[in-house]
C-alpha atoms as a printed R data frame, in Angstrom:
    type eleno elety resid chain resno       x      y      z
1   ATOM     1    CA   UNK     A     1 -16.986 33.021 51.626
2   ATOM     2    CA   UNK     A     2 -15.355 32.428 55.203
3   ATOM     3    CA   UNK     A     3 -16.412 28.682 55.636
4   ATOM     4    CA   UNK     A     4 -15.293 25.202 54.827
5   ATOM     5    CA   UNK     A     5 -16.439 25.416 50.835
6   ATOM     6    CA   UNK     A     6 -14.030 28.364 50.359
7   ATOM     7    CA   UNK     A     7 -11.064 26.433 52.000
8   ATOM     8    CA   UNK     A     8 -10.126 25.095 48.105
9   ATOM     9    CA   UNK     A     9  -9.316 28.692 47.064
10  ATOM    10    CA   UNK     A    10  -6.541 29.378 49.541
11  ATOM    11    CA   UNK     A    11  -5.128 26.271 50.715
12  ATOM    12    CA   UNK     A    12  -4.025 25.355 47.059
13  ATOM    13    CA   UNK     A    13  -6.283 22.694 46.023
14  ATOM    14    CA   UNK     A    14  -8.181 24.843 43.353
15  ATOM    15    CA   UNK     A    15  -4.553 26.171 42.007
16  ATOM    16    CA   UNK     A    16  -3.424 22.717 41.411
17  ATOM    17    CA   UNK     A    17  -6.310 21.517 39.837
18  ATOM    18    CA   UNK     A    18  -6.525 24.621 37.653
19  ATOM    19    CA   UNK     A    19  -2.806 26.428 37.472
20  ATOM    20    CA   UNK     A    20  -4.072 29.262 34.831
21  ATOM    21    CA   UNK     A    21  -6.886 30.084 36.843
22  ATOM    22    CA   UNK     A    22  -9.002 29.883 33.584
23  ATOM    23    CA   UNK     A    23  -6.839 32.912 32.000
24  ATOM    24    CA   UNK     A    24  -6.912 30.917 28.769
25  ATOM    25    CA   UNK     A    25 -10.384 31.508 28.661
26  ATOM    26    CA   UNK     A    26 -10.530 35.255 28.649
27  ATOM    27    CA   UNK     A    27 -10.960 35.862 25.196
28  ATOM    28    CA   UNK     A    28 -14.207 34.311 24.389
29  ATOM    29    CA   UNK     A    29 -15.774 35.970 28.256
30  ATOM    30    CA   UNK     A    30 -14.409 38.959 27.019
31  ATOM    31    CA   UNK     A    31 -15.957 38.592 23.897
32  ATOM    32    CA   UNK     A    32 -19.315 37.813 25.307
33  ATOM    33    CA   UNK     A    33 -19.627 40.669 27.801
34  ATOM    34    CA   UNK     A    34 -18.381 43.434 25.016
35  ATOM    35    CA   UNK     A    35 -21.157 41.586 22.450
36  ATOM    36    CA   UNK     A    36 -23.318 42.444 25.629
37  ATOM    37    CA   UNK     A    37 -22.347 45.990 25.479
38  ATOM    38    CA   UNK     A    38 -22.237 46.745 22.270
39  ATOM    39    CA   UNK     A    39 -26.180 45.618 21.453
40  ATOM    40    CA   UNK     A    40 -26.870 47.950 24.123
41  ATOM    41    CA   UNK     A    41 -24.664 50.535 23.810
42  ATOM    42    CA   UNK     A    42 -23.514 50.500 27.339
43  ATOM    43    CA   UNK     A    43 -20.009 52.401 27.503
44  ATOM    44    CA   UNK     A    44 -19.063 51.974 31.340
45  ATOM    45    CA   UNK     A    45 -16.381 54.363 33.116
46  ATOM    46    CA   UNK     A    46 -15.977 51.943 35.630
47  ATOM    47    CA   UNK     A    47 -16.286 48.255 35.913
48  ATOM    48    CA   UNK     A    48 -15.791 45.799 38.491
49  ATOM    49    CA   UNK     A    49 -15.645 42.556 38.358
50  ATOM    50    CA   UNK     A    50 -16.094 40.015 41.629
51  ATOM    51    CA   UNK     A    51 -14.166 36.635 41.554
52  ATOM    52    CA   UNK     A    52 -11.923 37.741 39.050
53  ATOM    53    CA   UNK     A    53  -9.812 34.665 39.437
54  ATOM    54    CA   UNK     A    54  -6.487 35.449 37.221
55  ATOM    55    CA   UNK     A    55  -7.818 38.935 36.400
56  ATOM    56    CA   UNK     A    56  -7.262 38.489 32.512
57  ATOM    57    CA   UNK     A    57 -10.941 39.172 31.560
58  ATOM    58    CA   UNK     A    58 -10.521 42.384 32.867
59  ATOM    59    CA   UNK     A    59  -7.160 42.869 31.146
60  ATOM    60    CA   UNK     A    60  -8.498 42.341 27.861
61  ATOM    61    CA   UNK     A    61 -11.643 44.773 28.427
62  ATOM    62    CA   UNK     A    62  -8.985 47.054 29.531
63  ATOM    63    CA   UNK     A    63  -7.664 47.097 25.679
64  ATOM    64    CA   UNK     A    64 -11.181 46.791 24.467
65  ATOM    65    CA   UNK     A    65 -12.984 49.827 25.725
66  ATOM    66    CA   UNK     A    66 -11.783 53.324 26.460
67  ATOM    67    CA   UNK     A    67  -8.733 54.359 27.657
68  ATOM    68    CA   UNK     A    68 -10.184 56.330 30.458
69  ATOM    69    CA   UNK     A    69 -12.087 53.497 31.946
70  ATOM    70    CA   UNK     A    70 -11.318 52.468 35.104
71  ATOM    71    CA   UNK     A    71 -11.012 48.464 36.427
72  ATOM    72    CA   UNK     A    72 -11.120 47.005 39.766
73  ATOM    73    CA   UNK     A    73 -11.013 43.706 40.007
74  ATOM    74    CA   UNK     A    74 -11.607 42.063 43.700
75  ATOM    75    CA   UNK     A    75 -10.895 38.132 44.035
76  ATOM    76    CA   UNK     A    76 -10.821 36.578 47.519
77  ATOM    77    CA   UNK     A    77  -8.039 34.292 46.964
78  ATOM    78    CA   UNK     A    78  -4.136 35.141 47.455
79  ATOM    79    CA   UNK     A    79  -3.351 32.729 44.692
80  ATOM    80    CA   UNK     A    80  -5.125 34.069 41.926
81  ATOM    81    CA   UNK     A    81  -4.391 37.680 43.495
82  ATOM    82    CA   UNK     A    82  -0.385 37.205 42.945
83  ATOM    83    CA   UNK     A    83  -1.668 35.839 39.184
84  ATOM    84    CA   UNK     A    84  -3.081 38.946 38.911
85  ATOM    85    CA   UNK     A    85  -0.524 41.438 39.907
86  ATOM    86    CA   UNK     A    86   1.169 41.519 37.078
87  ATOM    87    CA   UNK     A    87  -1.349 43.032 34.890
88  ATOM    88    CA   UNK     A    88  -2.282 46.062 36.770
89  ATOM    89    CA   UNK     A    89  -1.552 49.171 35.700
90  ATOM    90    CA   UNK     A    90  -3.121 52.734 35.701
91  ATOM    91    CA   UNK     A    91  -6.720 51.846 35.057
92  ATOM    92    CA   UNK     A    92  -6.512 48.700 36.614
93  ATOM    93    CA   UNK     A    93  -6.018 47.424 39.573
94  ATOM    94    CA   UNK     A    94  -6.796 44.198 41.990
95  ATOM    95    CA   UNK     A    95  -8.360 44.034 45.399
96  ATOM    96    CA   UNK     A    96  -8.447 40.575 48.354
97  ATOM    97    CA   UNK     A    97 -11.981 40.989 48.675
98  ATOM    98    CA   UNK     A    98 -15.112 39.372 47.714
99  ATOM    99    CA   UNK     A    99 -17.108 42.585 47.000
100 ATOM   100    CA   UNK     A   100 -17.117 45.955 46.999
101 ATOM   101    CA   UNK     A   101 -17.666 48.355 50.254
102 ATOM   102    CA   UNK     A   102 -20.969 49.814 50.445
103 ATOM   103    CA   UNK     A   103 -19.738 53.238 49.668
104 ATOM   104    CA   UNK     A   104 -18.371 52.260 46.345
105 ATOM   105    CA   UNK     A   105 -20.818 52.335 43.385
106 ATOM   106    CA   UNK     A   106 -19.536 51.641 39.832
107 ATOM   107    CA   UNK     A   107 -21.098 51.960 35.968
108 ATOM   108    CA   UNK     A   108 -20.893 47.895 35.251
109 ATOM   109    CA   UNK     A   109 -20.476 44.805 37.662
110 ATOM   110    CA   UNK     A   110 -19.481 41.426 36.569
111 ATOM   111    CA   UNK     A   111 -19.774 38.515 37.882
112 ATOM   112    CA   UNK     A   112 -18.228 35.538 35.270
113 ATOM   113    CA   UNK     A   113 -18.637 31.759 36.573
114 ATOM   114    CA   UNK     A   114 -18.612 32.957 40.436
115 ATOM   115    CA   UNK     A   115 -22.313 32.376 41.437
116 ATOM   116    CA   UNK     A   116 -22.124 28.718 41.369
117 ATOM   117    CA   UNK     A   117 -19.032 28.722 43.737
118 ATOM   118    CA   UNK     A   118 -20.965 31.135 46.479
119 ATOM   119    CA   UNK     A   119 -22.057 28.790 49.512
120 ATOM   120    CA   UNK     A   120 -25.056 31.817 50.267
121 ATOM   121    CA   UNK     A   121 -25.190 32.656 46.410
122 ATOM   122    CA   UNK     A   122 -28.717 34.319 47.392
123 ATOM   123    CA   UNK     A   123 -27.300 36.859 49.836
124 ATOM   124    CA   UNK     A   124 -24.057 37.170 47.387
125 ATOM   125    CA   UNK     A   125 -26.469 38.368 45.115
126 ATOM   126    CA   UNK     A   126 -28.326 40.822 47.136
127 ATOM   127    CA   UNK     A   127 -25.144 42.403 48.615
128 ATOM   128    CA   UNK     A   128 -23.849 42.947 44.761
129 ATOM   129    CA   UNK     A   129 -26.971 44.711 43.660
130 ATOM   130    CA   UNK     A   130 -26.593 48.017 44.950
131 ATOM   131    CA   UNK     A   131 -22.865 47.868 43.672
132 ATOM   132    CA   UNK     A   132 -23.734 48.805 40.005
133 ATOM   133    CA   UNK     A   133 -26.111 50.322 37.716
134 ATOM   134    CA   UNK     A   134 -25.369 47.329 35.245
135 ATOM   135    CA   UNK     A   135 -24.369 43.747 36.060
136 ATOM   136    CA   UNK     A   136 -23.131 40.970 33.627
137 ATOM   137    CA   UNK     A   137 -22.878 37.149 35.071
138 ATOM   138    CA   UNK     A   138 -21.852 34.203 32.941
139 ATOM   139    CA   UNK     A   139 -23.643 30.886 34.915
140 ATOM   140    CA   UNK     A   140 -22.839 27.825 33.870
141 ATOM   141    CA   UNK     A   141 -25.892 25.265 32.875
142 ATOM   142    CA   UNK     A   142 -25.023 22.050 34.524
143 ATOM   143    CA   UNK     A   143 -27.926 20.479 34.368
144 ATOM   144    CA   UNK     A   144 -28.922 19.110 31.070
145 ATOM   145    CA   UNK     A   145 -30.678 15.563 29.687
146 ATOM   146    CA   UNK     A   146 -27.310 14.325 28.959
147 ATOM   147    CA   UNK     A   147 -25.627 15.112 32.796
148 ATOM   148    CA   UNK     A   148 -29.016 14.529 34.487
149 ATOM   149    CA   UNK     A   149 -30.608 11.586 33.160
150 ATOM   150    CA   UNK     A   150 -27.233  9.621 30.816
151 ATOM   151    CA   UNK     A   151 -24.201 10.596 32.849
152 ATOM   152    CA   UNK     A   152 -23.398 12.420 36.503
153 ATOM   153    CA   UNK     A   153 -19.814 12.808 35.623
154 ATOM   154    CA   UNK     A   154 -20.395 16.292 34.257
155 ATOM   155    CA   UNK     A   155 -21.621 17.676 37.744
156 ATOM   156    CA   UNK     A   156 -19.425 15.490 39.616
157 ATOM   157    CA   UNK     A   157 -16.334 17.048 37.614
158 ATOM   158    CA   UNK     A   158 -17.612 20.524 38.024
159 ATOM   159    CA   UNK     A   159 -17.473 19.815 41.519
160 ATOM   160    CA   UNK     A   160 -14.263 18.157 42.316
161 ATOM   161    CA   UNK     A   161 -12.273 19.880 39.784
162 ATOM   162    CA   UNK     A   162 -14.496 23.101 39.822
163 ATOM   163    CA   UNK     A   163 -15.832 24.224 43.177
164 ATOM   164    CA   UNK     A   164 -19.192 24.593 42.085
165 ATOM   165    CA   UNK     A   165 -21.879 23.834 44.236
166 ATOM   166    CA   UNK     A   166 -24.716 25.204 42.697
167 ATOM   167    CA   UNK     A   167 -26.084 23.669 39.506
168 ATOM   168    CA   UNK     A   168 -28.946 25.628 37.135
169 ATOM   169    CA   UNK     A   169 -30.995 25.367 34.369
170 ATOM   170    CA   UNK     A   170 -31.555 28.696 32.268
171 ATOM   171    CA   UNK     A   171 -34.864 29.067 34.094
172 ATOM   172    CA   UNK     A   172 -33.637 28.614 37.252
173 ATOM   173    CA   UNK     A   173 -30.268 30.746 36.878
174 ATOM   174    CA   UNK     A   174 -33.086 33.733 35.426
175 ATOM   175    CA   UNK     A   175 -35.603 33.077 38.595
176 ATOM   176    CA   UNK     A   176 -32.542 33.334 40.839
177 ATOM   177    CA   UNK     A   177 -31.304 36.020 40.006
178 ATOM   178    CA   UNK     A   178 -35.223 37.605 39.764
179 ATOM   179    CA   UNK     A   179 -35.739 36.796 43.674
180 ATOM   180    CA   UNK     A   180 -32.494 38.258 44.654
181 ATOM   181    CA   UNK     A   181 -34.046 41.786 42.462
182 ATOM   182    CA   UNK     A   182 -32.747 41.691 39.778
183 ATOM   183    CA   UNK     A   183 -34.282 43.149 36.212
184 ATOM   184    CA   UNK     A   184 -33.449 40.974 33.428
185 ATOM   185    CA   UNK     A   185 -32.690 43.124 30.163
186 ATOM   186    CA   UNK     A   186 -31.396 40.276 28.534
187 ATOM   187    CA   UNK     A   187 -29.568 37.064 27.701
188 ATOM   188    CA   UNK     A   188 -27.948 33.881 25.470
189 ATOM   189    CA   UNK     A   189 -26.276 30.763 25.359
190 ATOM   190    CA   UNK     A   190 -22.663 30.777 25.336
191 ATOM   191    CA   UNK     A   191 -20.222 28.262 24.394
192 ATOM   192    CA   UNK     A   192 -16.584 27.627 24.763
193 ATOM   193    CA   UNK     A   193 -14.351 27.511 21.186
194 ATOM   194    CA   UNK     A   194 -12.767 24.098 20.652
195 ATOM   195    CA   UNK     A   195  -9.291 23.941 22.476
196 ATOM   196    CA   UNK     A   196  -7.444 20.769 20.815
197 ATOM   197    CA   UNK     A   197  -4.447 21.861 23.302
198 ATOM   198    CA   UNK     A   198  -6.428 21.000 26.377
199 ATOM   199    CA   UNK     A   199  -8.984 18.558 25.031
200 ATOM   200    CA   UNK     A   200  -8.234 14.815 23.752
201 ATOM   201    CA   UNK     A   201  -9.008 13.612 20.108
202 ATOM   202    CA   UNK     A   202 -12.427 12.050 21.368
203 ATOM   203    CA   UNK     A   203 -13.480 15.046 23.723
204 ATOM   204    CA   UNK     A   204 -11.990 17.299 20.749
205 ATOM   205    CA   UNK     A   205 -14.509 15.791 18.520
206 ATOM   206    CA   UNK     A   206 -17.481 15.416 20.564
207 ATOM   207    CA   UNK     A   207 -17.048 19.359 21.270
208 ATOM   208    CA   UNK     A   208 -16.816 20.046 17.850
209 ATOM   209    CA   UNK     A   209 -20.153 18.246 16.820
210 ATOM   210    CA   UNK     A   210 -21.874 20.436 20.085
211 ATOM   211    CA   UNK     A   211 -20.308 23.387 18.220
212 ATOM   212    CA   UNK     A   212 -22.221 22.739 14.698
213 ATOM   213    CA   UNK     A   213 -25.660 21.439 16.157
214 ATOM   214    CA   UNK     A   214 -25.318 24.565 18.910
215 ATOM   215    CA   UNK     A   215 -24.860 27.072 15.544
216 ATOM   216    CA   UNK     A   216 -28.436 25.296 14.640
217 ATOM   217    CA   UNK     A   217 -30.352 25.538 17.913
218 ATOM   218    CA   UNK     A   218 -28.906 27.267 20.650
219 ATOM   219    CA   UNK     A   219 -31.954 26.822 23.100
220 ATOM   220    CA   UNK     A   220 -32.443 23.078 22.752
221 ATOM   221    CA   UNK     A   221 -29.168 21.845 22.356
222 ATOM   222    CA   UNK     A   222 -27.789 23.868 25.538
223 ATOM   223    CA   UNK     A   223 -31.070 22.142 27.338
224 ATOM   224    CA   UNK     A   224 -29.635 18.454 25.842
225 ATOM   225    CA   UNK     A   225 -25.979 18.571 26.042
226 ATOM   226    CA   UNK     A   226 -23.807 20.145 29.015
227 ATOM   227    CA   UNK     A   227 -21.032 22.397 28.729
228 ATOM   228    CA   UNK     A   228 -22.979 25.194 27.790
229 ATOM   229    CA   UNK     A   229 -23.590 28.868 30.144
230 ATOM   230    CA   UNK     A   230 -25.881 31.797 30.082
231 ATOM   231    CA   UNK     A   231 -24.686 35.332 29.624
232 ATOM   232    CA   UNK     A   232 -27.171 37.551 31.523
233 ATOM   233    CA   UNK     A   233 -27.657 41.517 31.810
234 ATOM   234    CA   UNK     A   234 -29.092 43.028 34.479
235 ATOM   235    CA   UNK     A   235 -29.986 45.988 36.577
């Protein structure tokens, strides 16, 4: 990502709009990708994960699975690389890079809320394939009824505040991923818990009603209401 939509990541913008670089929301990814591994009783030995922003996902899988698991984490921005020096340690470690070299092959490959930020997210994908046997993405579902057809301010905001410049739809994150080769073994909705720390009373609330009528009808709801993402393994 050498070109003018990557300039946010090193020239500061995306660290002021988002200080944490999203570590806050570790747990829950986390949560999602070990739920992922568990139904399929995957049990990686190594793991990678591309765009790994703060690099607390991978500390928390770190305590998760086995102690003789090994990490590498490779994030293309300086910023988030210094947030993430401070949690290496002897299984895990961080890399300035966008992907791995063609020589490296690992178990499991994750990819969690970076496709939308990839200018040539097609040839991102290709050039990932070959680097595991397994590969986990979280994609956020912009478009919904409610951003699409109600209110803009949803994609707007992912954009400004975000980076993203891709937008999808379940179907179209699943056909995406199909055309770059991919073999979809399977996939869900995911939602973020309520935060009242980072979210006003209204927003608090609103989230909160998503939350109940989401525990009713995950499908419909995530193709009604934004703010939702698809967890995805592949080969």
């Amino acid at each position: 990502m050498n070109s003018e939509a990557s300039r946010i990541y090193h020239d500061g913008t995306y660290l002021r709009s988002n200080p944490t670089w999203h570590h806050e929301d570790a747990p829950y990814k986390a949560r999602d990708i070990l739920n992922l591994l568990d139904k399929h009783k995957l049990r990686p030995a190594t793991v990678c994960e591309v765009g790994c922003g703060s690099g607390a996902i991978l500390e928390r899988l770190s305590e998760k699975l086995a102690v003789s698991t090994r990490f590498v984490g490779y994030e293309i921005s300086e910023q988030a690389l210094a947030l993430c020096r401070p949690r290496e340690k002897e299984n895990l470690y961080f890399v300035l890079g966008s992907l791995p070299s063609t020589e490296q092959r690992f178990d499991l490959a994750l990819a969690i809320d970076v496709v939308e930020h990839v200018e040539d997210y097609l040839g991102f994908l290709e050039r990932l394939l070959p680097a595991a046997r397994h590969k986990i993405f979280r994609i956020p579902l912009n478009l919904s009824v409610q951003s699409v057809v109600f209110k803009s301010q949803p994609i707007l905001r992912a954009r400004e505040a975000y980076g993203h410049l891709h937008y999808f739809t379940k179907e179209t994150a699943l056909a995406t991923l199909e055309s770059a080769g991919y073999h979809i073994i399977d996939s869900f909705h995911s939602f973020s818990p309520i935060s009242a720390k980072t979210l006003g009373p209204g927003r608090t609330l609103l989230k909160a009603l998503k939350t109940a009528c989401f525990s009713l009808h995950r499908e419909w709801v995530a193709r009604l209401l934004d703010g939702f993402s698809l967890m995805v393994l592949a080969q």
